[in-house]
LUMLO-245825 format. One record per residue (C-alpha): residue number from 1; x, z, y. Coordinates in pm, 1 decimal. Layout:
REM residues N
(tido NUM (X Z Y)) ...
END
This chain:
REM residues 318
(tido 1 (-437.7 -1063.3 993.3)) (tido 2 (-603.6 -701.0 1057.3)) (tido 3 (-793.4 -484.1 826.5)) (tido 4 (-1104.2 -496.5 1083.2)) (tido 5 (-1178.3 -841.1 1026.9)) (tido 6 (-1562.3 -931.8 974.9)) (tido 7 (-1544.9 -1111.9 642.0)) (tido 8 (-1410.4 -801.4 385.8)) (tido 9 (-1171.0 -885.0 110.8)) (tido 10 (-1397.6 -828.6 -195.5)) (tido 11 (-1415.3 -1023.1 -508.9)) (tido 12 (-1538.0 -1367.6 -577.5)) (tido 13 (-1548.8 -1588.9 -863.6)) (tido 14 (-1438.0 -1921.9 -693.9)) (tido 15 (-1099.7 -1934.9 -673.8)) (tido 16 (-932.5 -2075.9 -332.9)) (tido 17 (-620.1 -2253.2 -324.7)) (tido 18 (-462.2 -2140.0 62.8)) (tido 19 (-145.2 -2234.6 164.2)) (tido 20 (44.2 -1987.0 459.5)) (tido 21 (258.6 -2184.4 686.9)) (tido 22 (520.0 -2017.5 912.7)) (tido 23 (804.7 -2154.7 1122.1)) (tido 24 (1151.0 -2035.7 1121.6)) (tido 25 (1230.8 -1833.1 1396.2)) (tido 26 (1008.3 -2094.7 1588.6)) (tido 27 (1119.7 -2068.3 1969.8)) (tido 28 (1445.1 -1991.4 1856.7)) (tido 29 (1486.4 -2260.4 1642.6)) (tido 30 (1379.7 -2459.6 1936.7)) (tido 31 (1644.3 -2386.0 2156.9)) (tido 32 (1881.8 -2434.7 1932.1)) (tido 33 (1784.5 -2778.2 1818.5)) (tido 34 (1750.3 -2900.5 2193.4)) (tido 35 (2108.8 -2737.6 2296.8)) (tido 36 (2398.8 -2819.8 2014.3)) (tido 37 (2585.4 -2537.4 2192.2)) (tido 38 (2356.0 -2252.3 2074.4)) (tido 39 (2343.2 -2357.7 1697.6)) (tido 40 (2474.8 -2089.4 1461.3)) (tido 41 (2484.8 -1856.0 1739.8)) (tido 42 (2288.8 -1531.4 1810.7)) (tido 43 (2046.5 -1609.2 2034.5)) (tido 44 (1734.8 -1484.3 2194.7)) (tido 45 (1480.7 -1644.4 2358.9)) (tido 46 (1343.4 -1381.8 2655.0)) (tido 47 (1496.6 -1221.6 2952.9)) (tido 48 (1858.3 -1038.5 2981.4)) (tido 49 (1770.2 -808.4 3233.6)) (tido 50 (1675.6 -447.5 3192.2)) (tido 51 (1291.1 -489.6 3181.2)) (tido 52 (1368.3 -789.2 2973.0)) (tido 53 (1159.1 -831.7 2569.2)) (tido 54 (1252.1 -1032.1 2333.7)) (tido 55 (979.8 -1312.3 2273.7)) (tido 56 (1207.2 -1416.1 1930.1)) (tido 57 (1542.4 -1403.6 1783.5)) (tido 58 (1748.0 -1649.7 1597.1)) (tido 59 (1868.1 -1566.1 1203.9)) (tido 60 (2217.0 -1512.5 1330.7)) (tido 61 (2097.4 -1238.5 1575.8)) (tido 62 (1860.1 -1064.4 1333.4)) (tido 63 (2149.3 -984.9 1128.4)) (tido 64 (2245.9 -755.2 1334.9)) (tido 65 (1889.5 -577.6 1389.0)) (tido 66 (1773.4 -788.3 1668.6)) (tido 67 (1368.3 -878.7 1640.1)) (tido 68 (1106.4 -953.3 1832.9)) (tido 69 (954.9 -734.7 2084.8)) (tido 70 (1267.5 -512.8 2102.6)) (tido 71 (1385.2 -426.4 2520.0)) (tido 72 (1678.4 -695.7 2597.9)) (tido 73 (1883.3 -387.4 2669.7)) (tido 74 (1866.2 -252.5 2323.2)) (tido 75 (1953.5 -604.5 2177.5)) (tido 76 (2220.0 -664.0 2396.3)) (tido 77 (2346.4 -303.2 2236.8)) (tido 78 (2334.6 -409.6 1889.7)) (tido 79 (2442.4 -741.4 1944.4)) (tido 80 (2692.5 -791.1 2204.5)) (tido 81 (2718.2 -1190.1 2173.6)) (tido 82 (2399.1 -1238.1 2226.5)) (tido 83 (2299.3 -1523.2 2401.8)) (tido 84 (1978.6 -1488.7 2601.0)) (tido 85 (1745.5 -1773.6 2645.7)) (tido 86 (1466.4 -1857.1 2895.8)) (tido 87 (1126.8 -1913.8 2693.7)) (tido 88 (1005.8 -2287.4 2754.4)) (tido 89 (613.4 -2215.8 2617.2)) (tido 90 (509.5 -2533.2 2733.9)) (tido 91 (803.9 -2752.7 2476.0)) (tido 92 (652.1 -2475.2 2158.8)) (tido 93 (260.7 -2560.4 2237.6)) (tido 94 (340.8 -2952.5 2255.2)) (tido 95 (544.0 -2889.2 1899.3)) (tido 96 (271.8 -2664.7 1765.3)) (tido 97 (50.0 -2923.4 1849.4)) (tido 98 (254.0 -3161.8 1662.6)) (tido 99 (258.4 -3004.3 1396.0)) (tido 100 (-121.5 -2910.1 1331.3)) (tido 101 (-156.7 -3315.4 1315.8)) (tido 102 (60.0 -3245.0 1009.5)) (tido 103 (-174.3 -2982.7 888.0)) (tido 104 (-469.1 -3198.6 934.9)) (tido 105 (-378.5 -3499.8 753.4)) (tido 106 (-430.2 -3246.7 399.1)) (tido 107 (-739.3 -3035.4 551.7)) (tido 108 (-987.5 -3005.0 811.3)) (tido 109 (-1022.3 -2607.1 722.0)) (tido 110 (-696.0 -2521.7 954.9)) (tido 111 (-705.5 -2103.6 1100.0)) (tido 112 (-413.0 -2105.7 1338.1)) (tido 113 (-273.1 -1764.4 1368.6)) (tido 114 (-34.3 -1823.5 1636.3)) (tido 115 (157.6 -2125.3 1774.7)) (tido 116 (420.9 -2084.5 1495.7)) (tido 117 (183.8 -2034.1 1201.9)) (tido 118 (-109.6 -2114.2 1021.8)) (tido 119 (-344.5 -2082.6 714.1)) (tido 120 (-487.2 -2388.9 541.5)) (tido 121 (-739.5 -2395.9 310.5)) (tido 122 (-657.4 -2693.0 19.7)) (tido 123 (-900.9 -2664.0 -240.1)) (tido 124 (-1092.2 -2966.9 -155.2)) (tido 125 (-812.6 -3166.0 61.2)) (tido 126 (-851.8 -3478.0 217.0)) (tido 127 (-593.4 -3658.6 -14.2)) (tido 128 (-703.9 -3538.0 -311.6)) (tido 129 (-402.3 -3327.4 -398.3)) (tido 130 (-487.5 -3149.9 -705.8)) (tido 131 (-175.7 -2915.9 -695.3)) (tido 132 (-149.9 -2675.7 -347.6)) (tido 133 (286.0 -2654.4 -417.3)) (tido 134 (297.0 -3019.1 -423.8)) (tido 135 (42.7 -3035.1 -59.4)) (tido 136 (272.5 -2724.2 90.9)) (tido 137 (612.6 -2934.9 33.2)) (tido 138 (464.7 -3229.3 187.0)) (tido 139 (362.1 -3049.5 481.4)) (tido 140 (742.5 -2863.3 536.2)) (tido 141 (909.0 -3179.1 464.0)) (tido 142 (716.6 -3369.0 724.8)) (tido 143 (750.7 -3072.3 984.3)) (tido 144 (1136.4 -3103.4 929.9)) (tido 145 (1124.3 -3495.5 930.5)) (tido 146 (950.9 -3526.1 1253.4)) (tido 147 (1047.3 -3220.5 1394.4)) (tido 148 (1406.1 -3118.6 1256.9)) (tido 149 (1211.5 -2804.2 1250.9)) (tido 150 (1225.6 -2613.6 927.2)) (tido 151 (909.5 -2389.2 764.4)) (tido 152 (811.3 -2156.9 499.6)) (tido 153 (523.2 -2185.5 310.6)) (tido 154 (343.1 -1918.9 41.5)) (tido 155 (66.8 -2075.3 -133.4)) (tido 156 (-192.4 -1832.5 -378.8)) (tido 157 (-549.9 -1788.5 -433.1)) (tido 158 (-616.0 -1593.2 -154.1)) (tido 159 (-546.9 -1546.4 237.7)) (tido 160 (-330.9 -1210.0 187.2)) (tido 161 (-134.8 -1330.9 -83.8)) (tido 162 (1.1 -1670.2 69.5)) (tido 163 (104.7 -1472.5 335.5)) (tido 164 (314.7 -1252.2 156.9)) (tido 165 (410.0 -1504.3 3.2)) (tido 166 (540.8 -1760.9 303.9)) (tido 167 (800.0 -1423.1 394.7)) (tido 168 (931.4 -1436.7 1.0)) (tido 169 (1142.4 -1709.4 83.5)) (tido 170 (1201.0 -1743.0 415.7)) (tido 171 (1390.5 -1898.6 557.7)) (tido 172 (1286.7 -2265.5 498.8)) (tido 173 (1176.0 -2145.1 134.5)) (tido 174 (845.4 -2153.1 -48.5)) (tido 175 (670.1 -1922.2 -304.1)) (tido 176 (361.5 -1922.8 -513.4)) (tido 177 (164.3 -1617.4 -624.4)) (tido 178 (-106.1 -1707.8 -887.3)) (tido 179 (-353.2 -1547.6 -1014.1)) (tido 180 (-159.6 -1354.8 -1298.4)) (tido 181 (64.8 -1285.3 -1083.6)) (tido 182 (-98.8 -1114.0 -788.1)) (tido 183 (-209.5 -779.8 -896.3)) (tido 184 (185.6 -721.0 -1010.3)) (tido 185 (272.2 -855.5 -679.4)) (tido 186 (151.6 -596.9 -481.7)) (tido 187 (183.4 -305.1 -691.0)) (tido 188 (540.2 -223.6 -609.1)) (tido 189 (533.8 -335.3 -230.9)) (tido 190 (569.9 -19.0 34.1)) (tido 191 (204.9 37.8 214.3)) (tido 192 (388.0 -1.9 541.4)) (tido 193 (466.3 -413.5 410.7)) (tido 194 (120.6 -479.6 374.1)) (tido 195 (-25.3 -738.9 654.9)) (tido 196 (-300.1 -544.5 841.5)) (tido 197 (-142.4 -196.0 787.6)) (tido 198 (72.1 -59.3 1107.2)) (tido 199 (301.5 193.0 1130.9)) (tido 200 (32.0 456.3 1212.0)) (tido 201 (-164.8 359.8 962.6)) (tido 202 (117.7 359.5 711.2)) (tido 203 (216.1 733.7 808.9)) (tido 204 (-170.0 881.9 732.7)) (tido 205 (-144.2 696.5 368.4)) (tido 206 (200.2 839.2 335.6)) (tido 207 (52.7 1156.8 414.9)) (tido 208 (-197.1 1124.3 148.3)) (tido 209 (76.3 1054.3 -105.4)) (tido 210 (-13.6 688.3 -68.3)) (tido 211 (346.7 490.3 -47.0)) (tido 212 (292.0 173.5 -297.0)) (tido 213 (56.6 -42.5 -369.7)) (tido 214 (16.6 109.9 -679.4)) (tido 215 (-65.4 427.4 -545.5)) (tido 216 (-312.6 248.7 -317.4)) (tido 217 (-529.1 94.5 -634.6)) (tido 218 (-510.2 418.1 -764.6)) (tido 219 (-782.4 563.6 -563.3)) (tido 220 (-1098.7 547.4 -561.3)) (tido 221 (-1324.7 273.0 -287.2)) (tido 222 (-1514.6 643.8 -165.1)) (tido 223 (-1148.9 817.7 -107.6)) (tido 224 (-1039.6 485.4 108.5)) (tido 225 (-1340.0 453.3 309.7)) (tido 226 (-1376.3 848.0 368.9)) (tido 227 (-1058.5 837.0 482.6)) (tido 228 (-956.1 506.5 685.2)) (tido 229 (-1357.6 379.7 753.2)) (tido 230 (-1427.8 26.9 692.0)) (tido 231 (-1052.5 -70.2 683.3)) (tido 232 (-1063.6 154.4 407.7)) (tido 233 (-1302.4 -131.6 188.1)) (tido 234 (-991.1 -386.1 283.9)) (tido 235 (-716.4 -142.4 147.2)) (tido 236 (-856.5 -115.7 -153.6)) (tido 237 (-966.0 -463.2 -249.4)) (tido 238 (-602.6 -616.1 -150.8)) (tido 239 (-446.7 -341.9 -317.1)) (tido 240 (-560.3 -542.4 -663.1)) (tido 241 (-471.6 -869.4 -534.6)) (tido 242 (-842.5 -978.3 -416.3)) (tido 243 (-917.8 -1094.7 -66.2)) (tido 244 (-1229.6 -1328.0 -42.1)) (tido 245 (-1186.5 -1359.2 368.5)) (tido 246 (-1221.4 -1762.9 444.6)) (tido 247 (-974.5 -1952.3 577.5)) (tido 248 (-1172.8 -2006.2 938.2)) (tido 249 (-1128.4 -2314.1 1133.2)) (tido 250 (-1188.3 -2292.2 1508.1)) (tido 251 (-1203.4 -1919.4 1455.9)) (tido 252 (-1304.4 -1759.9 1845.1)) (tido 253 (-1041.4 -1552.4 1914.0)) (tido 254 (-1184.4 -1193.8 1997.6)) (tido 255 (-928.8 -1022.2 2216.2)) (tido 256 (-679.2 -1169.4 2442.8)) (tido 257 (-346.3 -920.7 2561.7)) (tido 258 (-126.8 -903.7 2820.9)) (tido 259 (122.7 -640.4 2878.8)) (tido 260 (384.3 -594.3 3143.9)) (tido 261 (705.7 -334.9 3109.8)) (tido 262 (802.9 -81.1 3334.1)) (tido 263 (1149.4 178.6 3259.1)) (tido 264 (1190.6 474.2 3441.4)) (tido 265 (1321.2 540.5 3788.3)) (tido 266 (1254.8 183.0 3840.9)) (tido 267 (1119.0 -2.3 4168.1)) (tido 268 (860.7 -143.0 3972.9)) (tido 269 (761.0 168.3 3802.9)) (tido 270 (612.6 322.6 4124.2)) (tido 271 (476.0 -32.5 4156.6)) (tido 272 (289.5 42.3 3853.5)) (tido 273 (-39.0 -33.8 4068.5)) (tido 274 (45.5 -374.9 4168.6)) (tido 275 (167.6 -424.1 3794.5)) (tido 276 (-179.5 -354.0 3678.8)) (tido 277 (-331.9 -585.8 3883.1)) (tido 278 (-66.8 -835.4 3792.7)) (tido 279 (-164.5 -778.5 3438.6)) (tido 280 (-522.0 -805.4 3503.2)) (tido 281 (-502.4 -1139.3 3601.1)) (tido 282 (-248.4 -1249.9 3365.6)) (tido 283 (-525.4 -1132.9 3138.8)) (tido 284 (-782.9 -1293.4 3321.4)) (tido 285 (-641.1 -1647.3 3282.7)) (tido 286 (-572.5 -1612.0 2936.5)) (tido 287 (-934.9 -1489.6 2897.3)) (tido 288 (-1034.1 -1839.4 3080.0)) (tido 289 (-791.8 -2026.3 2853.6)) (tido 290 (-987.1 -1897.2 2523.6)) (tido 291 (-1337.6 -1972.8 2673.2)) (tido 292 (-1382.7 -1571.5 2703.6)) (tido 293 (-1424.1 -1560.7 3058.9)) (tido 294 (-1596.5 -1763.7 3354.0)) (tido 295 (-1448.3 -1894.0 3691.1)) (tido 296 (-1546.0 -1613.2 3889.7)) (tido 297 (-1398.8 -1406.7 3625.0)) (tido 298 (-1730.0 -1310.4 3441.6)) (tido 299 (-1626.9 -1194.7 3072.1)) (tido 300 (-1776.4 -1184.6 2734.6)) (tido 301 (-1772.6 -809.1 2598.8)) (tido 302 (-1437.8 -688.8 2835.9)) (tido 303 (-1259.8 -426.0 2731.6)) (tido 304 (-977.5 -335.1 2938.0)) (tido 305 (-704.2 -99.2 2881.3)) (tido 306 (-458.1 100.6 3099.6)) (tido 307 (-159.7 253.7 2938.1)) (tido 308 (169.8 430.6 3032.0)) (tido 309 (397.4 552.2 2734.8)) (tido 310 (718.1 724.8 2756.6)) (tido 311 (1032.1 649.8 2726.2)) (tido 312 (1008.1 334.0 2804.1)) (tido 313 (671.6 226.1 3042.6)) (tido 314 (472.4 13.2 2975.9)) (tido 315 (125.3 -100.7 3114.0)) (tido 316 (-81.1 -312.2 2838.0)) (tido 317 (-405.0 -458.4 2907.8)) (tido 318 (-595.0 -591.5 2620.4)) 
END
């Protein structure tokens, strides 16, 4: 979810029911399920060499700090059992897959945010569920039955809340915020929590003496938009517990990334050319994947990026 979404979060006088579905540690989880010998290990699934991410991390390794996105090296530091496994994307789409048939036996209105999670609108559900806890426990316990695959649900009013919400509990929890509920929900939760609000982001509001939620709903809709634009119209509206953004089925994705890493004094640092074209096409493909691109490599709207950062180097393309 981003703050620069089209549909605003301002109020409305229908009220939703959404439920927020997230997989535990999804790849993860998957290796472990398919290999006995890596259950209630820390594992994680990416490479173990030096230029090596990690694409996710099992519960046992994130006790000791280790999360996605972190260099292999700097996992391996804080966790020196750490088992590293080779991502198998192909095994998570079929089981993503899987489990949107899940999904659409409750609701047709189904916004997948990744492979591992999803929102689902319920209000008007196919089985004529009256009660969105009762359709969100039916859903995990299905995932788990078919799968052996565990999830955590939030369920609320709105698209922001459930998704605080699904991370109340997790894992293999659930959580409801209602409608009384919400404002008081968000009033004591740190700015830098909020979904859509990034770490540079949350500096400029801490800057501004902005550090809560409370604090946030505190100002005035002029002060947020004068000082973080249209985002600014988002901040303040969730900041009270309202978001009116739909849940949007067969939403077209709008950007498509692909980054690779490069550390210093490395080969394929001064390679950095040939990395950027390497990118580029990894980009390229997943542009003709999401319908944003044509076979001769024709785009809709391209933007592309080139980027080196220090320490660590890294070449995104976006």
């Amino acid at each position: 979810m981003t703050a620069e979404d089209d549909d605003q979060a301002e109020p409305s006088p229908r009220q939703r029911k959404i439920i927020h579905v997230d997989m535990d540690a999804f790849y993860a989880s998957v290796e472990q399920r398919d290999n006995p010998d890596l259950r209630g290990k820390p594992i994680a699934v990416g490479g173990s060499r030096e230029r090596g991410v990690v694409a996710a991390a099992s519960y046992e390794a994130r006790k000791f700090g280790v999360r996605s996105a972190m260099p292999s090296v700097t996992a391996k530091r804080q966790c020196p059992d750490l088992i590293f496994v080779k991502p198998r994307f192909e095994v998570y789409k079929e089981i993503s897959r899987h489990i949107r048939t899940i999904f659409a036996e409750h609701t047709e209105i189904i916004e997948p945010l990744s492979l591992d999670e999803a929102y689902l609108d319920v209000t008007e559900n196919i089985q004529g569920i009256p009660v969105a806890t009762e359709i969100a426990t039916m859903i995990r316990a299905k995932i788990l039955s078919e799968t052996a695959l565990t999830a955590s649900a939030g369920v609320s009013y709105n698209k922001f809340l459930a998704k605080l919400a699904s991370d109340h509990r997790k894992p293999n929890g659930q959580f409801v915020v209602t409608p009384r509920m919400g404002p008081s929900f968000v009033q004591d939760l740190p700015v830098g929590k909020f979904h859509g609000i990034g770490p540079a982001t949350s500096a400029k509001m801490n800057g501004l003496g902005i550090f809560t939620g409370m604090d946030m709903r505190n100002q005035t809709l002029e002060f947020m938009t004068a000082n973080f634009g249209k985002a600014g119209t988002y901040y303040y509206w969730i900041s009270r517990g309202i978001d009116d953004r739909p849940v949007r089925a067969n939403r077209i994705r709008k950007s498509v990334g692909a980054e690779t890493t490069f550390f210093p004094g490395s080969r394929r640092l001064r390679c950095a050319g040939r990395g950027a074209a390497a990118a580029d096409r990894q980009g390229l493909a997943s542009l003709r994947e999401h319908g944003l691109a044509g076979p001769d490599g024709d785009t809709q709207g391209e933007v592309f990026r080139f980027r080196v950062d220090h320490p660590q180097q890294v070449c995104r393309y976006h």
